[in-house]
C-alpha positions as CSV (number, residue, x, y, z in Angstrom):
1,X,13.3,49.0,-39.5
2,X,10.6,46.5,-38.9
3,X,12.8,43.9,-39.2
4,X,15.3,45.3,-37.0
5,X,13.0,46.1,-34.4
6,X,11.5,42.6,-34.5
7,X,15.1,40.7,-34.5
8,X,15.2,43.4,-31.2
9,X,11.8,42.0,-29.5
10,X,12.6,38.4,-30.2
11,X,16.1,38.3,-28.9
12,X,15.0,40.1,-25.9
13,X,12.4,37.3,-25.2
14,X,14.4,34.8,-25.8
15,X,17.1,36.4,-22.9
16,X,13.9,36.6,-20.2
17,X,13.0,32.9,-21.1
18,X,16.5,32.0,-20.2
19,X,16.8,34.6,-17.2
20,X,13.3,32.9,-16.0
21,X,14.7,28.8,-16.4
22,X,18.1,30.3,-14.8
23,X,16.1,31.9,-12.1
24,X,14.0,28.8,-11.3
25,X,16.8,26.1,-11.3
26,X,18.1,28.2,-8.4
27,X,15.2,29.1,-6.4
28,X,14.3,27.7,-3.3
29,X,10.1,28.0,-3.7
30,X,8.0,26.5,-6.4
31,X,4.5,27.4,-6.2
32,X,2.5,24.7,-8.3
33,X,-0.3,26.7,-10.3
34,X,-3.0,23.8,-9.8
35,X,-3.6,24.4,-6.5
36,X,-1.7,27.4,-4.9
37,X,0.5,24.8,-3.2
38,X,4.1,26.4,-2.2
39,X,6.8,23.9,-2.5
40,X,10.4,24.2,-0.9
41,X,13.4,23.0,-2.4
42,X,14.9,20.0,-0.7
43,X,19.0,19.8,-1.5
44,X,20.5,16.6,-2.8
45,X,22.2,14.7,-0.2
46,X,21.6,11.7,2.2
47,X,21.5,10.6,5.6
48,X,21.0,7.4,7.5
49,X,18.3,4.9,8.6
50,X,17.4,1.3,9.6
51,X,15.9,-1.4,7.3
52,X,15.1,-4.1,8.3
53,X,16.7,-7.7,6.9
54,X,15.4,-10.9,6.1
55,X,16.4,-12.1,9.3
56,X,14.4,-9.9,11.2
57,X,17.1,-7.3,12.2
58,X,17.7,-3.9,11.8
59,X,21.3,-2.9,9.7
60,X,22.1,0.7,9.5
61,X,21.8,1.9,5.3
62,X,22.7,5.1,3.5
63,X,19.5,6.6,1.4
64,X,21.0,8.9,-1.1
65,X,19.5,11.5,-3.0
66,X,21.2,12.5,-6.2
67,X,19.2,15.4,-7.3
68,X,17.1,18.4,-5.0
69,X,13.6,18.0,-4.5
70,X,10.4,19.6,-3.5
71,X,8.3,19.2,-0.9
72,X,4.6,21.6,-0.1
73,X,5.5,23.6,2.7
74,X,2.5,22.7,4.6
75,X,0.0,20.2,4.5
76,X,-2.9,19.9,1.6
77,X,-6.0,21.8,3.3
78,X,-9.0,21.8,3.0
79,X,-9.4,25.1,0.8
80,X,-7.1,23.4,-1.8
81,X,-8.7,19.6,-1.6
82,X,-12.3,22.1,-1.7
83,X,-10.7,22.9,-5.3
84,X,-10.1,19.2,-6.5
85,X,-13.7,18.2,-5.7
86,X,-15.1,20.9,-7.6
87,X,-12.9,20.5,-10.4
88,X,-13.1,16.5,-10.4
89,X,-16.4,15.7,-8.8
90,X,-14.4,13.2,-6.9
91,X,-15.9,11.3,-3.6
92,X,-13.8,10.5,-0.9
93,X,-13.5,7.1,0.2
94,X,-15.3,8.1,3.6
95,X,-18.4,9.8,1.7
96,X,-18.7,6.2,0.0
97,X,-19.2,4.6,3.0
98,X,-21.8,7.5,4.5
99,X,-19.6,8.1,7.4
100,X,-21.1,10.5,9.7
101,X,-17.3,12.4,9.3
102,X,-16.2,13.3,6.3
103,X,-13.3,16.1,5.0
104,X,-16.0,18.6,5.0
105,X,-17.6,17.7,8.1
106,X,-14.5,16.4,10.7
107,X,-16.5,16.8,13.8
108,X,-14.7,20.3,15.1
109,X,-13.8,23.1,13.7
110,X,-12.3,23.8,10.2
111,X,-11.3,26.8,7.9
112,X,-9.8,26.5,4.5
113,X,-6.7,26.7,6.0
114,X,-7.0,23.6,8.0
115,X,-5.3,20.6,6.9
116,X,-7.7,18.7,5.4
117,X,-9.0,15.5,7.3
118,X,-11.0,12.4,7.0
119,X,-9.0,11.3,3.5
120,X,-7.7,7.8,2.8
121,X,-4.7,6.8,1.2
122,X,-5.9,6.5,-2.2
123,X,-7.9,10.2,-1.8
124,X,-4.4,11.4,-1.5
125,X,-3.2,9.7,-4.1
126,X,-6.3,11.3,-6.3
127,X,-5.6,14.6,-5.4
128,X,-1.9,14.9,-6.2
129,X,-2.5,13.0,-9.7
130,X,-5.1,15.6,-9.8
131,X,-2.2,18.1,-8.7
132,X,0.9,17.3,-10.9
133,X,3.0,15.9,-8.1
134,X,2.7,13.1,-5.8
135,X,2.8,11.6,-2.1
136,X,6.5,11.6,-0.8
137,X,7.9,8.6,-0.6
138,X,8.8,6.9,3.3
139,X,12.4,7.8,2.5
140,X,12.0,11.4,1.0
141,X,9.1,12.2,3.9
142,X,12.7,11.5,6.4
143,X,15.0,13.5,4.8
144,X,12.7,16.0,4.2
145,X,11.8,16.0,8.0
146,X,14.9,15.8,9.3
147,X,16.1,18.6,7.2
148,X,20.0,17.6,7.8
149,X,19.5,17.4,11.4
150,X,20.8,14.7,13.5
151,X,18.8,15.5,16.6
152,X,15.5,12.9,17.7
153,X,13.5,16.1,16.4
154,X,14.7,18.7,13.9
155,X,14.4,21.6,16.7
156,X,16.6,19.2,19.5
157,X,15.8,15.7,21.6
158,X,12.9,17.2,23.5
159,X,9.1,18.4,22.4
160,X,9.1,21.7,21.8
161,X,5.8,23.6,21.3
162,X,6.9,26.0,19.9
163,X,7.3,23.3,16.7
164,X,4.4,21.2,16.6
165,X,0.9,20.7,17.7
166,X,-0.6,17.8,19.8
167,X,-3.2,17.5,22.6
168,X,-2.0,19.3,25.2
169,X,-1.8,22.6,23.3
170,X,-4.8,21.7,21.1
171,X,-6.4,21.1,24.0
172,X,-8.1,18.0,21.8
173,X,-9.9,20.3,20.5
174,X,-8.8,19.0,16.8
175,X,-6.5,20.3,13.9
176,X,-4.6,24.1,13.4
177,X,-3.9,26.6,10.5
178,X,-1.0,25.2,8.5
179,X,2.4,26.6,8.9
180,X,2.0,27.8,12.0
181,X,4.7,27.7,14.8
182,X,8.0,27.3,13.6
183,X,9.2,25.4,10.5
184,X,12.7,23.1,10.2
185,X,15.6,24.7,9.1
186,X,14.4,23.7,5.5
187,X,11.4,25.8,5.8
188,X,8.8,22.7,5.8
189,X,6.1,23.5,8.4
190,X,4.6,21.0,11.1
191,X,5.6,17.6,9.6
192,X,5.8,16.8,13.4
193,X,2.0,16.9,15.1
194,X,-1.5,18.3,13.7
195,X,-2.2,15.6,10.8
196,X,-0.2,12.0,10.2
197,X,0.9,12.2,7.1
198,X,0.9,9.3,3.8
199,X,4.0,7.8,2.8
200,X,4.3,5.7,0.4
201,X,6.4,2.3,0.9
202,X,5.8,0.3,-2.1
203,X,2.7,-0.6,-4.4
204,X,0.9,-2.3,-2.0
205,X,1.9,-0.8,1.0
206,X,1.8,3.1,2.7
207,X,3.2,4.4,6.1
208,X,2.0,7.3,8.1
209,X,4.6,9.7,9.6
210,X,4.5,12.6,12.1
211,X,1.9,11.9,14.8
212,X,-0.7,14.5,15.2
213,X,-2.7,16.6,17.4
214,X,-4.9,13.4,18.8
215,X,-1.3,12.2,20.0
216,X,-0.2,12.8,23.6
217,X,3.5,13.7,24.6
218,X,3.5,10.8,27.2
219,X,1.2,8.2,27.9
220,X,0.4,4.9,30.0
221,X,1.4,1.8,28.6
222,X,-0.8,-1.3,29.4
223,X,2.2,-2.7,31.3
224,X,1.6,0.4,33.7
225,X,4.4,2.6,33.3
226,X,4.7,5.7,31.5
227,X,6.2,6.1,28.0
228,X,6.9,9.4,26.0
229,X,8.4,8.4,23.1
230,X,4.7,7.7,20.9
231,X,5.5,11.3,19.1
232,X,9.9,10.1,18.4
233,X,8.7,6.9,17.0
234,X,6.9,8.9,13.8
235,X,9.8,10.8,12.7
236,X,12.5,8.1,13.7
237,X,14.7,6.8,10.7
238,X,13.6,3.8,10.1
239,X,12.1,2.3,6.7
240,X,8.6,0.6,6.7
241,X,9.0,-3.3,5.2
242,X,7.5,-3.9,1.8
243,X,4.9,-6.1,3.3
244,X,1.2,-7.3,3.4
245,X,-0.3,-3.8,4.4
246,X,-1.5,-3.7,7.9
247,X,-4.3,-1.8,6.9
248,X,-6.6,-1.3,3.4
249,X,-5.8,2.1,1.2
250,X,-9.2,3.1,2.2
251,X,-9.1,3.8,6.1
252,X,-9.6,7.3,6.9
253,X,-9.3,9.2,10.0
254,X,-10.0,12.7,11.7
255,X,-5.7,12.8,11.8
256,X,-5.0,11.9,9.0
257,X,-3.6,14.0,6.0
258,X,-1.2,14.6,4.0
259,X,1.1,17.1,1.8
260,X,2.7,16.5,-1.8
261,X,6.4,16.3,-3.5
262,X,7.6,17.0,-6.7
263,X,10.2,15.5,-7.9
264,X,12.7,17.3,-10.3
265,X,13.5,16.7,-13.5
């Protein structure tokens, strides 16, 4: 009977475990157990963008992605990057160089659920080593963002507050919660407005996508007329070059931050 009963109990584990791996291939939320991050699932598929050629113009190209992914909902904040000091005893690139702003200090107003601030490129890259995952790639940042969409935004062609956060509605006044307003139809929140975001180009280069809350809707040019298309240009579909980086891993900003993929395996 012991025997039988202990045939019973092993089969019937062996049937959750498989329910569980079934159950998780076809989920749409991942929640990574480092840091409490939620992931969505991103489907496999592709869309268009411009690279730029040799020649120095832009040719349309196809980015394809052959298997879903998963992107953090929101971006990293500072309750979770709180977590990855304490557990590392890491120093931020800015707490290096004694900057009177660091993540813990930004110069307004944080909670945990902030995004966190004042991080370079190579903190991020830290943290989500730290993490399990990594910083999205230029190309997976897009598609992620665009979430299928072929509007200028993925709510339509015009800003919408009731999808991102900039100065106007901050009122400069500096970052928001994460994932508040409304998210794209892929259930990623704000990757338009309240922190730029990392992206990683190549090994020696990064982008930053998204614009933020420091960003205005329109501004004046220094030619004198007015242009409102500074918050288009950070989610328009175009590739970054593999180039000589414009600017060192280490800058840091107070709208600057950044959220994590995982890719599947």
């Amino acid at each position: 009977m012991k025997t039988v009963g202990f045939l019973l109990t092993a089969t019937l584990i062996i049937i959750l475990l498989f329910l569980t791996i079934l159950c998780s291939k076809d989920s749409t939320t991942w929640t990574n157990p480092v840091d409490d991050m939620k992931f969505v699932r991103i489907p496999a598929g592709m869309f268009e963008v411009t690279v730029k050629n040799a020649d120095g113009n832009d040719t349309l190209s196809t980015v394809t992605f052959q298997k879903a992914f998963w992107m953090s909902s929101t971006e990293v904040t500072v309750g979770q990057f709180s977590r990855f000091i304490k557990e590392t005893n890491y120093v931020t690139r800015a707490e290096k160089d004694s900057n009177r702003f660091t993540w813990e200090s930004p110069g307004f107003e944080q909670s945990v659920n902030h995004p966190v601030v004042f991080v370079s490129y190579e903190d991020a890259l830290a943290y989500a080593k730290w993490a399990k995952v990594d910083v999205p790639t230029e190309a997976e940042w897009l598609y992620a963002c665009r979430a299928g969409t072929g509007t200028t935004f993925y709510w339509g062609d015009s800003l919408d507050d009731n999808y991102l956060w900039h100065r106007q509605n901050t009122n400069g006044t500096g970052t928001q919660v994460v994932g508040t307003l409304e998210p794209n139809p892929w259930g990623v929140f704000n990757m338009v407005g309240n922190v730029r975001e990392y992206v990683h180009v190549c090994d020696i280069r990064y982008n930053v996508r998204g614009s933020s809350w420091t960003r205005c809707p329109s501004y004046l040019t220094r030619q004198g007329f007015v242009a409102d298309n500074l918050i288009a240009r950070s989610v328009e579909p175009r590739l970054a070059e593999c180039a000589e980086p414009h600017y060192p891993f280490t800058r840091y900003d107070d709208d600057r931050g950044f959220r994590c993929v995982r890719r599947s395996e």
